[in-house]
C-alpha positions in Angstrom: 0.0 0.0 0.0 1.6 3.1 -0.9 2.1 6.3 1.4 -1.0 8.2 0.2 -3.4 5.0 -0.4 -2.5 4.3 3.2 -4.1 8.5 3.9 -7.0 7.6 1.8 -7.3 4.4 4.3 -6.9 6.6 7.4 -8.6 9.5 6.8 -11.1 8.4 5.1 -12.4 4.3 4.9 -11.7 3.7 8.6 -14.1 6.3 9.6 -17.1 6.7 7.2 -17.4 3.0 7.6 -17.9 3.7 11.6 -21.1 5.3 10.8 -24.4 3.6 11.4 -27.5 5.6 11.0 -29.9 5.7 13.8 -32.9 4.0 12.9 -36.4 4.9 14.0 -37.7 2.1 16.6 -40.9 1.6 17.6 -40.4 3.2 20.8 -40.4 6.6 18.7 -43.3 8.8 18.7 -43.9 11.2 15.8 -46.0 14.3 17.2 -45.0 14.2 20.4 -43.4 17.7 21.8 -40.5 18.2 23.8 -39.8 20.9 26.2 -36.4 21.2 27.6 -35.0 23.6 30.4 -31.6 24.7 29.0 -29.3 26.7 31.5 -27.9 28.8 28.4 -29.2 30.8 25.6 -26.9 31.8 22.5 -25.4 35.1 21.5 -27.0 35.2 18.0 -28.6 33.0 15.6 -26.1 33.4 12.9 -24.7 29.9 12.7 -21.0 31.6 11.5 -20.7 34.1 13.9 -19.2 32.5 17.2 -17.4 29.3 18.2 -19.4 29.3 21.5 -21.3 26.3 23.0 -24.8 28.1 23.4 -24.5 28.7 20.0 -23.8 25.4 19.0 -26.4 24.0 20.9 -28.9 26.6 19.4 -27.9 26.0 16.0 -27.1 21.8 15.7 -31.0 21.4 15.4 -31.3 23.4 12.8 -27.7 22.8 10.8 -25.5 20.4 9.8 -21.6 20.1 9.6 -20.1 18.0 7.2 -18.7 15.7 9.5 -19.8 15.7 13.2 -19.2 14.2 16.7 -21.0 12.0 18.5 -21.9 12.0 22.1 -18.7 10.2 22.8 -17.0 12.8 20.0 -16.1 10.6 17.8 -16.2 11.7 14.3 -18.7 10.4 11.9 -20.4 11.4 8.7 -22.8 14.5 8.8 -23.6 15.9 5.2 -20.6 14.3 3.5 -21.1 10.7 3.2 -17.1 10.5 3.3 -13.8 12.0 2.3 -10.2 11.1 1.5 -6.8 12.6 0.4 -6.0 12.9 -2.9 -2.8 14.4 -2.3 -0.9 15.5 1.1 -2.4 18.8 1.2 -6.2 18.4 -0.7 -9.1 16.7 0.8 -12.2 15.8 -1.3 -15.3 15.4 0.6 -18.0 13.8 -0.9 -21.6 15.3 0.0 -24.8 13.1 0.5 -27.4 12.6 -1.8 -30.6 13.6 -1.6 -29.8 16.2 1.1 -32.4 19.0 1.1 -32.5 22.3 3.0 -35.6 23.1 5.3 -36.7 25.5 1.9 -37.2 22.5 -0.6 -33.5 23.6 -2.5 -30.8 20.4 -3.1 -27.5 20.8 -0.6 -24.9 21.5 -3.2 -21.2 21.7 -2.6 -21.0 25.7 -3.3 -23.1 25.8 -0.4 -20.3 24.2 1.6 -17.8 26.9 -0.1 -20.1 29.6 0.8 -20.0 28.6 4.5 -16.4 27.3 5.0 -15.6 31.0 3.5 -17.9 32.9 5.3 -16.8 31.1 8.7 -14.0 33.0 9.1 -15.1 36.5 7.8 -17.8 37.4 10.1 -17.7 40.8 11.2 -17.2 42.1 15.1 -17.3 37.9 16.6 -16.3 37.7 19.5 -14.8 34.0 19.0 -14.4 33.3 15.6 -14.6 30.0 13.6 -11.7 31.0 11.3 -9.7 28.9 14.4 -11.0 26.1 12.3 -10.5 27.4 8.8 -7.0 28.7 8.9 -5.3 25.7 7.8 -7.6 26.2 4.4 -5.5 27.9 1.5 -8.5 27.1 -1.3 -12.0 25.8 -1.7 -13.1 24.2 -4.8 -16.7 22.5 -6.3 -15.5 20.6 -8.9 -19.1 18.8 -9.1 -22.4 19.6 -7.2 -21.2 16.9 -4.6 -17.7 17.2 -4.4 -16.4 19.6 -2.4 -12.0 20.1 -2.7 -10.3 21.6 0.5 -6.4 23.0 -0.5 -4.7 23.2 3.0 -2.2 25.2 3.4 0.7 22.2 4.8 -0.6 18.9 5.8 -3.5 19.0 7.8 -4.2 15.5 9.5 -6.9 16.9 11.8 -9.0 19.2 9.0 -12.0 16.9 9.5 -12.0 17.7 13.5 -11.8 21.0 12.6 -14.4 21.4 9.8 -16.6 19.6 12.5 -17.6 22.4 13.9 -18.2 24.5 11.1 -22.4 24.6 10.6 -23.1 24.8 7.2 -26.2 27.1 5.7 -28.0 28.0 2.5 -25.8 30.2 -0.1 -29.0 31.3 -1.7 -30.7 31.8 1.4 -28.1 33.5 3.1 -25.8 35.5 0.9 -25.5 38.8 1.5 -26.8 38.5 5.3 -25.4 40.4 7.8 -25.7 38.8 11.4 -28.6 41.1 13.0 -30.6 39.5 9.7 -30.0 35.9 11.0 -30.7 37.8 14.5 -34.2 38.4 13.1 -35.0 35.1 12.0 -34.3 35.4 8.3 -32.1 32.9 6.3 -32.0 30.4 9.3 -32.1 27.5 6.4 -30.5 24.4 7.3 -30.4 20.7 6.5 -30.9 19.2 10.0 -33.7 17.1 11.8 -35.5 20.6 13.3 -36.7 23.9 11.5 -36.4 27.2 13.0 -39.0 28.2 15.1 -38.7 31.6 16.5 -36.6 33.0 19.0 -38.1 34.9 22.7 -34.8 36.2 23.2 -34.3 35.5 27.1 -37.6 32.8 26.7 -37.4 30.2 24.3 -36.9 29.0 21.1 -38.8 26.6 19.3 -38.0 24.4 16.5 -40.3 22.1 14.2 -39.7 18.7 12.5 -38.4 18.7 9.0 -40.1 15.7 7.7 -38.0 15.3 4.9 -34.9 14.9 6.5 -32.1 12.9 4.4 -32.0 10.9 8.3 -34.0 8.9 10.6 -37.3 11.0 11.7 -37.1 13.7 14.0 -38.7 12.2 17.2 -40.4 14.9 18.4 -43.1 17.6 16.5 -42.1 20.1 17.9 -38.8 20.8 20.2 -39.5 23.8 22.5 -36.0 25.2 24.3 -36.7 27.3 27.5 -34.2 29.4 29.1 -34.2 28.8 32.8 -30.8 30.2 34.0 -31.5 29.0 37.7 -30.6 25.1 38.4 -33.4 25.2 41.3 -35.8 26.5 39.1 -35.2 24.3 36.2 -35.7 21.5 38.7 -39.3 23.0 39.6 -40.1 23.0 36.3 -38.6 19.5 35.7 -41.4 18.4 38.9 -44.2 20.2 37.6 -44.0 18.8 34.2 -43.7 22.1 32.5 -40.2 20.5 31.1 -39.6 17.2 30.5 -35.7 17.5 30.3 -33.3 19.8 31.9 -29.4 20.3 31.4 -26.9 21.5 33.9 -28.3 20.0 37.1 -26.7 21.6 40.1 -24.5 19.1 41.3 -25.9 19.2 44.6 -28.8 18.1 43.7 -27.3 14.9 42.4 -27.8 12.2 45.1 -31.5 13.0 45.7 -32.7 12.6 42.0 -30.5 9.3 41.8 -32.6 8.0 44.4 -36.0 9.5 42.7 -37.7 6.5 40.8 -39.4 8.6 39.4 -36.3 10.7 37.7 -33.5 9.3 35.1 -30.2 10.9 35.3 -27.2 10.5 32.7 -24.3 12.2 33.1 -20.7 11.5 31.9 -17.0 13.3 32.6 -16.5 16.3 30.1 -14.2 17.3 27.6 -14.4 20.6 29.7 -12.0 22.7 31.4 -12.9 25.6 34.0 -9.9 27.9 34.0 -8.7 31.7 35.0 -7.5 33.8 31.8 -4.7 36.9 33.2 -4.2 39.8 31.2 -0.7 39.2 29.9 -0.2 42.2 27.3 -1.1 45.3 28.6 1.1 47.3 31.1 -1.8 48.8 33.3 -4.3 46.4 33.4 -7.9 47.7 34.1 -9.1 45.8 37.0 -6.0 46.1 39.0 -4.7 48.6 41.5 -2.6 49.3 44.5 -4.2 48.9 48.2 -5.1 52.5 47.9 -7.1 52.0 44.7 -4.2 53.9 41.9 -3.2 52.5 39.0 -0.1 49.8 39.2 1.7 48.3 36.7 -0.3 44.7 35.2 1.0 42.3 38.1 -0.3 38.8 35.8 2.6 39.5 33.3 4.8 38.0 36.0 4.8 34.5 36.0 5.5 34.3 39.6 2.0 36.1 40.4 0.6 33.6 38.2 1.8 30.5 39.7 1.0 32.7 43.1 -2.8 32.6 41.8 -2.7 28.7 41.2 -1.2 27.7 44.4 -3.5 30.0 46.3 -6.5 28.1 45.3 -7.7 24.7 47.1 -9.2 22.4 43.9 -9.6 19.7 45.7 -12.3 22.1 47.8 -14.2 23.2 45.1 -14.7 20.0 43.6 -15.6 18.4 47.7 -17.7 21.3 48.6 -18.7 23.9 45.9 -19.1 21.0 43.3 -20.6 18.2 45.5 -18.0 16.2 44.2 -19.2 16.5 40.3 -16.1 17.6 39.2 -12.3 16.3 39.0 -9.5 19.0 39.7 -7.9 20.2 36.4 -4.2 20.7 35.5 -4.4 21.0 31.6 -6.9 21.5 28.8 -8.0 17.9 29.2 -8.5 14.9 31.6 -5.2 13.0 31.0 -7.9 10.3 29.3 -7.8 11.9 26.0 -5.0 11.7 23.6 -2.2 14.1 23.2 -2.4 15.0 27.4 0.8 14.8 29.8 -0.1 12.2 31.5 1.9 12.0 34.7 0.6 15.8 35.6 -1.1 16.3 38.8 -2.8 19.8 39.7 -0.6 22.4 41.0 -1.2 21.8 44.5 -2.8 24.2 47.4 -0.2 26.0 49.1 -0.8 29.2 50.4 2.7 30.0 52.0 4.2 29.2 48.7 2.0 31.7 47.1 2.8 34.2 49.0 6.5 33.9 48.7 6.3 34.1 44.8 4.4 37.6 45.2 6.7 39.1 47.4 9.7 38.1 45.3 7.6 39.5 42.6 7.7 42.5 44.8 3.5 42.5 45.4 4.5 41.3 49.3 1.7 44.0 50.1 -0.6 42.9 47.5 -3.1 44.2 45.4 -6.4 45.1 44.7 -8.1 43.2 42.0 -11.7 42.5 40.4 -12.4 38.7 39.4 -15.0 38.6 36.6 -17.3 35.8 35.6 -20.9 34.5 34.5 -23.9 34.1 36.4 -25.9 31.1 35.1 -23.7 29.5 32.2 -21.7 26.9 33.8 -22.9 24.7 37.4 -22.5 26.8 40.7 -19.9 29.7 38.8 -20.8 32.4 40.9 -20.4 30.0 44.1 -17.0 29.2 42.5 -16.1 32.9 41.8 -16.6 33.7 45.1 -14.6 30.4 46.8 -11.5 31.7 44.6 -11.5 35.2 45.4 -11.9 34.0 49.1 -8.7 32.0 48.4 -7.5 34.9 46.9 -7.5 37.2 49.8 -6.3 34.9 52.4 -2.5 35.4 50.4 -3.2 39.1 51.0 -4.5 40.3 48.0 -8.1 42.8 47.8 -10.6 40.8 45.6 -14.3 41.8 44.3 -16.2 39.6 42.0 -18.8 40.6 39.2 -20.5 37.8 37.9 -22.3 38.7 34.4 -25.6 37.2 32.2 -23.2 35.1 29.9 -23.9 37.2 26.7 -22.7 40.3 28.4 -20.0 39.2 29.8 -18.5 37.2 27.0 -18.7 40.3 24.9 -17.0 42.6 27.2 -14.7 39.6 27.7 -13.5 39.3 24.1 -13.4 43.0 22.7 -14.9 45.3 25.1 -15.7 49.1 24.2 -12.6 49.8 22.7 -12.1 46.6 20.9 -9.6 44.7 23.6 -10.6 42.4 26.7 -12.3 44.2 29.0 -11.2 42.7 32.2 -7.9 41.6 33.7 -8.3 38.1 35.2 -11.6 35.7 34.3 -13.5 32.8 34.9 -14.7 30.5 32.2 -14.3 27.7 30.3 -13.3 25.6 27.2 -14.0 22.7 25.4 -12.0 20.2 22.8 -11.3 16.7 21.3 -8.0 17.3 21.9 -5.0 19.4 23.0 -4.6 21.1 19.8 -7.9 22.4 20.0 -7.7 24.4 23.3 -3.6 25.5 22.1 -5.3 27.0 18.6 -8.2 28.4 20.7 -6.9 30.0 24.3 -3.0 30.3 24.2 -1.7 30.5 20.1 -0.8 34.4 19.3 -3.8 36.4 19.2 -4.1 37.1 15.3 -7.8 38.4 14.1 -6.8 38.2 10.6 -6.4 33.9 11.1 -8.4 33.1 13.8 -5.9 32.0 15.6 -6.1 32.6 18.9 -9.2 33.2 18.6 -10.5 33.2 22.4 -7.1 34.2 23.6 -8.7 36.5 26.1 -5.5 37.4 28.2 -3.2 37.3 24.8 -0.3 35.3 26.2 2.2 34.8 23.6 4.9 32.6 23.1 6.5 31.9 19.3 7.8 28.7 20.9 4.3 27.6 21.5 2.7 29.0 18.3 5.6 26.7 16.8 5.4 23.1 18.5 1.3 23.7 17.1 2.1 24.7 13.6 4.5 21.6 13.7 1.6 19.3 15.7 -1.1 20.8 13.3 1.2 18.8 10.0 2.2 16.2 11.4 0.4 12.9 10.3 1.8 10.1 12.7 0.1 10.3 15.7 2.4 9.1 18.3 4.9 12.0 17.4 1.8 14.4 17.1 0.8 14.2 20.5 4.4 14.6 22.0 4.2 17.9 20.3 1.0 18.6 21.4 1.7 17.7 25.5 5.2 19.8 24.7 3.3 22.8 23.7 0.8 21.8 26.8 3.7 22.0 29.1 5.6 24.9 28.2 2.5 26.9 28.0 0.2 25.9 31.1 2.9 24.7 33.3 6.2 26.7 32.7 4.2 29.7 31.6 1.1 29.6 33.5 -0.9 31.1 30.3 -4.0 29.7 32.4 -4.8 28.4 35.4 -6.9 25.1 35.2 -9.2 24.2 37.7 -11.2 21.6 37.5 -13.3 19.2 34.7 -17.2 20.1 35.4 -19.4 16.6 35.0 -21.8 16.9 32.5 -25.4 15.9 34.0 -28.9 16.0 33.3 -31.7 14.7 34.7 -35.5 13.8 33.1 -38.8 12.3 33.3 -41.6 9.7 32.6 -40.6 7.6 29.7 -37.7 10.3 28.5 -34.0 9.5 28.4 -30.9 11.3 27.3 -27.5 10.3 25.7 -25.2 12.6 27.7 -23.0 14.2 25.6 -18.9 14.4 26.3 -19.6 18.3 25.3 -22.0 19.0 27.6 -24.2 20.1 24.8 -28.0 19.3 25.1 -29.7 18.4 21.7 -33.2 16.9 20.9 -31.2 14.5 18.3 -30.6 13.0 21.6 -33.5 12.6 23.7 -35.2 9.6 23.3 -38.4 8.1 24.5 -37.8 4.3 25.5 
């Protein structure tokens, strides 16, 4: 078998033949409703505007990627029945027949152009999917069905990437801006569920596309309510108003194990809670002296970083804010999935450490500082913004907290007023198969012109870094890929502290009467994956 027949075998037989359509068993019921309480809501409805999971979760229902994960995120066919390498550096994907978008039109492959393109030139995102296009040097249709990606070196993981990349109507939605898709117009898909309509900060509601290419949407009509509060979502979860809720509080879990009358799934994410630190700007705008005037940005020392991590007791949050729903974090992933350092603990509590490193950092003092975070989006954040600022100030620093309505404080997060992070040190969190996800994502080189970097909110920035990626990014064999990958890993979370990881939430849900969920690695709740049984 010769070098590139053995690519063709790789990247493309091994894994269109592990997809199995889901058939429709008896056990579904066509015209049933669902109504699911959903913790999160997303920041738009334009498919390309932001690699965020609300907006993923929003927009799967409705559109389709080319290839997709599953709940376990492994990658299987979506809209292209498969792909392969023709050469080192051009992948042809081949799209399903008989595909039809929710307007009656045939899925051709210029739509796929139109969206891959269009993914990384949406104006004012706050996260943009051009992460996941910037390996792409040109896009070609040589046939209605064949879509031809040119990649700028050898790109091994391209079908990850383009994963995530929804894809939508060209004739529908050229010449859109975002507030148009914001309005409801040109939300046509391909996927199991129509649009709806949108109650921003209510619901949304989606119908059944009975034409869809796969097995029958279960459910007639899919209704998404936002219910921010965990307590509440469980009120509505006992009163029947919902039959499915995501993001149980974690304290909650042992009582609805033992409720007959209840089904909980849950599974260990792919998720990492984390601090981002301003790292590029001198004065940083939520820092001061004790006395409240400016100072110059503390977080660009690497001593007041580690200072941060060792001040804060993990194995606490996850016993007592977290109920134990949670493992403590000391990388972009569980050392589980491929590419991680395995042998790495988390940095371990030690307050007298942490003070030590500020004072030879010359902050022996301290400082004032505001921590911000959200207020709904992930389990018990605000709890867990409080419990680190309380670690925090027992090392002697001044801390406040502002937790923010995700949408809010994601934007202020990213660009702000004048176009640059807003706030000096955050809370939040990021998904990813793997390491080179998170690397491309949180820690490359901030470049708005790639999309790389994309969600680098602190902009650390290390060429050696950007380097062992670039290298990871082309490198086909695997073994020698992930060394690259946990090298990367280690020089930037461990050596340089670019983040501070602290913990990996468990994913859980929790439902009624006849109605199970898959859980999902991602944490992501669809209606593809509630089931009545």
């Amino acid at each position: 078998m010769s070098n590139l027949d053995r690519r063709k075998f790789l990247f493309g037989g091994v894994v269109a033949a592990a997809w199995r359509p889901r058939l429709l068993g008896a056990a579904a019921l066509p015209g049933v409703p669902l109504v699911m309480g959903c913790t999160t809501e997303p920041t738009s409805f334009d498919p390309l505007f932001q690699y965020f999971g609300p907006n993923r979760q929003a927009h799967f229902p409705i559109f389709e990627p080319l290839a997709a994960y599953d709940a376990r995120l492994g990658v299987v066919p979506a809209l292209a029945e498969s792909w392969s390498l023709l050469d080192p550096t051009t992948w042809e994907f081949i799209l399903r027949e008989g595909v039809r978008f929710h307007d009656g039109t045939a899925l051709e492959a210029q739509d796929v152009t139109f969206s891959l393109e269009r993914a990384s030139t949406v104006p004012n995102s706050p996260s943009t999917m051009g992460v996941y296009t910037q390996a792409i040097r040109h896009l070609t249709a040589p046939h209605r069905r064949a879509v031809r990606v040119s990649t700028k070196t050898v790109s091994p993981l391209l079908v990850r990437d383009l994963a995530n990349i929804p894809i939508v109507s060209r004739r529908a939605a050229s010449g859109l801006a975002t507030a148009d898709f914001d309005r409801g117009t040109g939300l046509i898909g391909t996927g199991p569920y129509r649009f709806g309509r949108w109650d921003k900060g209510q619901a949304i509601t989606y119908e059944a596309f009975t034409p869809y290419w796969g097995s029958a949407p279960e459910w007639s009509t899919v209704t998404a309510r936002l219910i921010p509060d965990g307590q509440e979502r469980l009120r509505a979860l006992r009163s029947g108003e919902v039959q499915l809720v995501d993001q149980v509080p974690p304290q909650e879990m042992a009582r609805l194990l033992g409720d007959p009358a209840t089904h909980v799934a849950r599974v260990e994410s792919n998720f990492v809670m984390y601090l981002h630190m301003d790292q590029f700007r001198d004065v940083t705008p939520s820092i001061t002296d004790r006395s409240g005037r400016p100072i110059g940005n503390p977080l660009r020392d690497v001593r007041v970083r580690r200072a941060l991590s060792k001040a804060i007791d993990r194995d606490a949050i996850v016993r007592d804010v977290l109920s134990g729903a949670a493992s403590p974090a000391s990388q972009f992933l569980p050392s589980t999935f491929a590419g991680t350092i395995a042998d790495l603990g988390a940095e371990r509590h030690d307050p007298g450490v942490a003070r030590e490193l500020l004072a030879a950092a010359g902050f022996a003092d301290g400082f004032k500082m505001t921590i911000h975070g959200t207020k709904g989006r992930y389990p018990n954040d605000t709890a867990v913004l409080e419990t680190i600022a309380q670690s925090f100030t027992k090392i002697g620093l001044g801390v406040d907290t502002v937790a923010l309505p995700p949408t809010e404080f994601f934007t202020r997060a990213s660009s702000g007023r004048d176009g640059l992070p807003e706030f000096s040190l955050i809370l939040t969190g990021w998904s990813s198969v793997d390491p080179s996800g998170a690397l491309k994502g949180l820690v490359t080189t901030f470049d708005k012109s790639t999309g790389a970097g994309s969600s680098n909110r602190g902009r650390y920035s290390n060429a050696k870094v950007d380097a062992l990626l670039r290298d990871a990014l082309a490198t086909i064999e695997e073994d020698r890929r992930a060394a690259l990958l946990r090298e990367a890993t280690r020089l930037a979370v461990v050596e340089d502290q670019a983040i501070i990881p602290l913990f990996y939430p468990t994913n859980i849900w929790a439902s009624t009467g006849s109605l199970k969920y898959d859980p999902r690695v991602d944490g992501s709740t669809f209606p593809m994956d509630a089931h009545r049984v």
